[in-house]
C-alpha positions as CSV (number, residue, x, y, z in Angstrom):
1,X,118.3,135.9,119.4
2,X,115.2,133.6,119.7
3,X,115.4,130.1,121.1
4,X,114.0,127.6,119.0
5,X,110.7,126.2,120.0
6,X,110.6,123.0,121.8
7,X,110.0,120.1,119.8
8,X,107.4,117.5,120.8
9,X,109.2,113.8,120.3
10,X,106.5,111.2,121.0
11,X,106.6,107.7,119.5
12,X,103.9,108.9,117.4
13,X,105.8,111.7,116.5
14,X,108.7,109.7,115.1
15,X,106.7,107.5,113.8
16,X,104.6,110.2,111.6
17,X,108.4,111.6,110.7
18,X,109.5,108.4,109.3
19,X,106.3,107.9,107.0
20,X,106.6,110.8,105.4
21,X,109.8,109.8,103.1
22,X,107.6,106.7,102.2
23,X,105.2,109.5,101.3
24,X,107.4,111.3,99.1
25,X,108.1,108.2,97.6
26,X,105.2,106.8,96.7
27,X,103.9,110.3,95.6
28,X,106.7,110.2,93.2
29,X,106.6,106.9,92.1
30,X,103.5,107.6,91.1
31,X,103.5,110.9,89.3
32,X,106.8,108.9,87.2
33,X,103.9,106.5,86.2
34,X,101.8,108.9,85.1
35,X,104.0,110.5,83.5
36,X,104.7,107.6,81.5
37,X,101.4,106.5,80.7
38,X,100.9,110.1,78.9
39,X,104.6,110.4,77.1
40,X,105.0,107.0,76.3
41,X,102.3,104.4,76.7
42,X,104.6,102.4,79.2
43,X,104.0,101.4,82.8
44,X,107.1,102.0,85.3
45,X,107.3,98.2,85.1
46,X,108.0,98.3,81.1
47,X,110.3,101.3,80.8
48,X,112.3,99.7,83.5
49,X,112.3,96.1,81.2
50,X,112.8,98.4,78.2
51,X,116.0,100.4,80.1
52,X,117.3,97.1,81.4
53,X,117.3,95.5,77.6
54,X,119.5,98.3,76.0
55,X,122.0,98.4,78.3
56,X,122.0,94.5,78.3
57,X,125.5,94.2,75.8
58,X,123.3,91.8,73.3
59,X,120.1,93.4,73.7
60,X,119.0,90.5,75.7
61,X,118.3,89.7,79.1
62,X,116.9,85.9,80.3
63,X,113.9,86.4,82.1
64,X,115.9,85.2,85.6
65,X,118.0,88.2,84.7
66,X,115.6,90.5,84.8
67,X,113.2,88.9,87.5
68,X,116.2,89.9,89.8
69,X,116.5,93.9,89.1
70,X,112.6,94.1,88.4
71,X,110.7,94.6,91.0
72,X,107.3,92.5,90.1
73,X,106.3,88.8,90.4
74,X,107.3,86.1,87.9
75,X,103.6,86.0,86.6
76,X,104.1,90.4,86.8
77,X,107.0,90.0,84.6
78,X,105.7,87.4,82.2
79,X,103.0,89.9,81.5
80,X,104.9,92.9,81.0
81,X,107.2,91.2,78.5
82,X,103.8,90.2,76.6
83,X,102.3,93.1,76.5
84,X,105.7,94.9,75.0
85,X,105.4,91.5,72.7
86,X,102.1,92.6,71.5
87,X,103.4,96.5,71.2
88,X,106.3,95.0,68.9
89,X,108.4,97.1,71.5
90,X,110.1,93.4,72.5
91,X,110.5,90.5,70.0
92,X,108.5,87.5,70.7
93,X,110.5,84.8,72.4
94,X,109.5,81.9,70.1
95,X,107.5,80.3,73.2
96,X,103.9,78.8,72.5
């Protein structure tokens, strides 16, 4: 039987090891956005708005609401909702 080959554990070490899940992450957060952009036409940011108004029971979410499960800025989220405004994907909110 072999024995298994030392490991090195450095501070750098761990630190590298630890990254690499962010890595993963942010590799596959981004191929979800890509994948998006091509299928769909939708940032992650809007099919998350989208997902979160259908399972809303009315249909309807106030924009605190969704400012808490949505991970942008206020100003991020006023946006979003604009542009799926403009796409008639949202109805306009009646706001001038």
């Amino acid at each position: 039987m072999k024995k298994p080959l030392p490991t090195i554990s450095t501070p750098a070490s761990r630190s590298a090891a630890s990254l690499r899940p962010m890595s993963y992450r942010l590799l596959l957060d981004r191929k979800i956005e890509q994948q998006l952009k091509r299928d769909a036409g939708l940032s992650h940011a809007q099919y998350e708005i989208l997902s979160r108004l259908a399972a809303a029971p009315s249909g309807q979410l106030r924009m605190s609401e969704l400012a808490e499960v949505i991970i942008v800025s206020r100003s991020g989220l006023t946006y979003q909702i604009t542009q799926l405004e403009k796409a008639g994907l949202v109805p306009t909110s009646g706001h001038s």
